[in-house]
C-alpha positions as CSV (number, residue, x, y, z in Angstrom):
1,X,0.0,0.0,0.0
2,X,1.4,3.4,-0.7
3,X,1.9,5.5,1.8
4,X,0.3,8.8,2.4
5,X,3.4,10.8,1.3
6,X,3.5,9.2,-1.7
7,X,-0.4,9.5,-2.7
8,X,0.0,13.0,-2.1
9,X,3.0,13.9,-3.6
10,X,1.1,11.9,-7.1
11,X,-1.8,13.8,-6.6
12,X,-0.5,16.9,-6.6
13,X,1.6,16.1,-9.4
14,X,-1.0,15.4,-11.5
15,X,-3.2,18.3,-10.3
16,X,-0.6,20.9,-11.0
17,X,0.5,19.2,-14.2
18,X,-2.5,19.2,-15.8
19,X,-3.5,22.8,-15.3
20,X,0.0,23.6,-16.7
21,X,-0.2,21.8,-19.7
22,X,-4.2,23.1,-20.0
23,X,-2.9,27.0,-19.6
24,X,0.4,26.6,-21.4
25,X,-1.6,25.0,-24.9
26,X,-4.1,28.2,-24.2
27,X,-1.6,30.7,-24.6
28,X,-0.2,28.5,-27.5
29,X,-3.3,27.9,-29.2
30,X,-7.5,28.5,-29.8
31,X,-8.4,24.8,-29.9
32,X,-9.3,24.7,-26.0
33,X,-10.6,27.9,-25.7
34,X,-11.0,30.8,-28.2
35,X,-12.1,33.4,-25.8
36,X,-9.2,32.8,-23.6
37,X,-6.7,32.7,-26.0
38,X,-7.9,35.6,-28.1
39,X,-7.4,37.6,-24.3
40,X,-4.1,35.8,-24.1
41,X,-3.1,37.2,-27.9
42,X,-4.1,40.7,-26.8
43,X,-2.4,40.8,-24.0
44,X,0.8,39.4,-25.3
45,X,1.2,36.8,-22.5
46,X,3.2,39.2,-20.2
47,X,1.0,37.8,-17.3
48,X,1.8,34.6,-18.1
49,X,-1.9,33.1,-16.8
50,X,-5.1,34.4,-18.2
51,X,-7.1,36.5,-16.5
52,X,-10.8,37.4,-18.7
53,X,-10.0,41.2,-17.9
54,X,-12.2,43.9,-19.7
55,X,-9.1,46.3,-19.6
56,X,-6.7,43.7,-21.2
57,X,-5.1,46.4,-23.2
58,X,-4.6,48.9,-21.0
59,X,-3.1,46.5,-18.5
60,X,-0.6,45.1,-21.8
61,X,0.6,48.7,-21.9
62,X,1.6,49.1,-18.4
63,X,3.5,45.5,-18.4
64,X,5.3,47.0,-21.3
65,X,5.8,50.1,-19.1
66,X,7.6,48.3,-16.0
67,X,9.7,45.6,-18.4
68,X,11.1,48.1,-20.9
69,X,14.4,45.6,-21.1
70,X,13.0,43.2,-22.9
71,X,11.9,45.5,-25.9
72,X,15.6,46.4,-25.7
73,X,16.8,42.6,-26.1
74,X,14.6,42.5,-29.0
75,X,11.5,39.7,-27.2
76,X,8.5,40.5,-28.7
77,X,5.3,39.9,-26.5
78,X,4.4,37.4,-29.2
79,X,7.7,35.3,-28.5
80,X,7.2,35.6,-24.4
81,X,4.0,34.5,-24.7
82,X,4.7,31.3,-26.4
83,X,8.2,30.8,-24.7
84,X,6.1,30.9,-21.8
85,X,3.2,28.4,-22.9
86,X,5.9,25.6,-24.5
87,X,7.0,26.1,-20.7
88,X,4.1,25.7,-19.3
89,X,3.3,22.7,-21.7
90,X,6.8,21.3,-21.0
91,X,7.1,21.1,-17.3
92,X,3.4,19.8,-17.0
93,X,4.1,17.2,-19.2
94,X,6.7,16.4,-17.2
95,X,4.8,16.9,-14.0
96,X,1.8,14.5,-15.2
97,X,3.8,11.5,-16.4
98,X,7.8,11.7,-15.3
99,X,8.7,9.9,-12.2
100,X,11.8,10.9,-10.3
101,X,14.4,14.1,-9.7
102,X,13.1,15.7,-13.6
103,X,9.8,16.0,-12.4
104,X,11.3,18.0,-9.6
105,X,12.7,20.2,-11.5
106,X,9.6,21.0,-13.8
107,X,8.1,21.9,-10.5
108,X,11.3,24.1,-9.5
109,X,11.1,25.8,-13.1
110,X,7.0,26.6,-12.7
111,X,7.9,27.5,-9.3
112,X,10.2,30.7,-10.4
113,X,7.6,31.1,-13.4
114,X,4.8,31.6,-10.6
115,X,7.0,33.5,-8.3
116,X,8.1,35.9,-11.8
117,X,4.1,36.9,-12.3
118,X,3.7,37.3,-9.0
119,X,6.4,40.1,-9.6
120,X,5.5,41.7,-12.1
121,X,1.4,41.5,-11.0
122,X,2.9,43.8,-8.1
123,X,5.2,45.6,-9.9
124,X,2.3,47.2,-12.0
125,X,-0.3,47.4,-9.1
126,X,-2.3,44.7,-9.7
127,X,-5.3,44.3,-7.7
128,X,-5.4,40.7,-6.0
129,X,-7.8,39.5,-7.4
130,X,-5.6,39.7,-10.9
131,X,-3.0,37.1,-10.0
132,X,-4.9,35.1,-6.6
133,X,-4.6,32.0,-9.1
134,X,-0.9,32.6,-9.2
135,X,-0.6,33.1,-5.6
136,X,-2.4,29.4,-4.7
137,X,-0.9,27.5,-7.3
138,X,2.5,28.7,-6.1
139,X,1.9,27.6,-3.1
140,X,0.6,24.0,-4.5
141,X,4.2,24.2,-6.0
142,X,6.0,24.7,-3.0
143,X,4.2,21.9,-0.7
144,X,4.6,19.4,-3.8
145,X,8.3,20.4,-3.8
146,X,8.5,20.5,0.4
147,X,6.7,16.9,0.3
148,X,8.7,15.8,-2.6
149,X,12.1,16.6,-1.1
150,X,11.3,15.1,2.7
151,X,13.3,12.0,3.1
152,X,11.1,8.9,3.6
153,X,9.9,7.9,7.1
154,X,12.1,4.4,7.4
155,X,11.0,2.0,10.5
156,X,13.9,1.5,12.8
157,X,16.0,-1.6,12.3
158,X,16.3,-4.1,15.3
159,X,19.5,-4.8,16.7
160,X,20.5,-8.0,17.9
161,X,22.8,-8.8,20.2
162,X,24.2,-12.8,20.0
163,X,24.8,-14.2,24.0
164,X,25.4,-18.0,24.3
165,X,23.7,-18.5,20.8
166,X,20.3,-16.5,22.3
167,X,19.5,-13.4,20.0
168,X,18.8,-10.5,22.5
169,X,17.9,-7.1,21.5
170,X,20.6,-4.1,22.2
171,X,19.7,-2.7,26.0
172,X,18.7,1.0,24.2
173,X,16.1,-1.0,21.7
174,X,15.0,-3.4,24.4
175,X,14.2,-0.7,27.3
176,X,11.5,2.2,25.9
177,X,13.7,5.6,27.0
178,X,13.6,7.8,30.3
179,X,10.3,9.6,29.8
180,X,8.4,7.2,27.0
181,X,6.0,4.5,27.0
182,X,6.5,1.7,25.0
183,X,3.7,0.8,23.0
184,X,3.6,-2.9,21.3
């Protein structure tokens, strides 16, 4: 049976993974939702998750405002945005069906990519309700990665001590310490 540490760790894996992969293909492409992705498209994917926001353009124009360097490295929003969704797409992939240390790191990489929009949600004055999505799934993020990177609980191994051919347990197993109970 698999122990609690592990069912969570798999479910939240999953959970995570799938939205990723669900809001990178968005910002990649109209098949799973036009609406969202036409937002996505007008807002050039500088907030990296989509919010349905009547004042999408305005907003576009103050991201552009507080990240002037990357119009002077030559990124287009257009380029961000899908960098951004193959990402997304990437590390939830990787999430969803990798087992072992890679699938930490796709968590690690969407960790920083949470923790970046957070950022740049505040350093525009977004109201809270603009990036709360970003905030809880961060956090998802960092208790997978907490969970993930807690060593496993292993059961004590009994000693034995060999006297006269009896097997006896080591004094410190055999007596419960000053101040505990032993339950059997």
């Amino acid at each position: 049976m698999a122990s609690p540490r592990t069912i969570t760790i798999v479910a939240l894996s999953v959970a995570l993974g799938l939205f990723f992969v669900f809001m990178g293909t968005i910002k990649l492409t109209p098949r799973l939702s036009r609406d969202a992705y036409n937002e996505m498209k007008e807002r050039q994917g500088i907030s990296l998750h989509f919010n349905l926001a009547a004042e999408a353009k305005r907003a576009y124009k103050s991201y552009v405002r507080a990240l002037p360097m990357l119009k002077k490295m030559g990124v287009s929003s257009i380029l961000l945005r899908k960098s951004i969704g193959a990402l997304e797409v990437a590390c939830g992939i990787v999430m969803t069906l990798v087992p072992g240390r890679p699938k930490d790191v796709a968590n690690f990489l969407l960790l920083l990519l949470v923790l970046a929009v957070l950022f740049f949600h505040q350093l525009v004055g977004d109201p809270l309700k603009r990036y709360a999505h970003a905030l809880v799934f961060g956090i998802l993020l960092t208790c997978r990665l907490l969970i993930a990177r807690q060593p496993e609980e292993q059961p004590p191994e009994k000693r034995i001590l060999t006297v006269n051919g009896e097997e006896q347990p080591l004094i410190q197993d055999a007596a419960p310490e000053k101040g505990k109970m032993k339950v059997s």
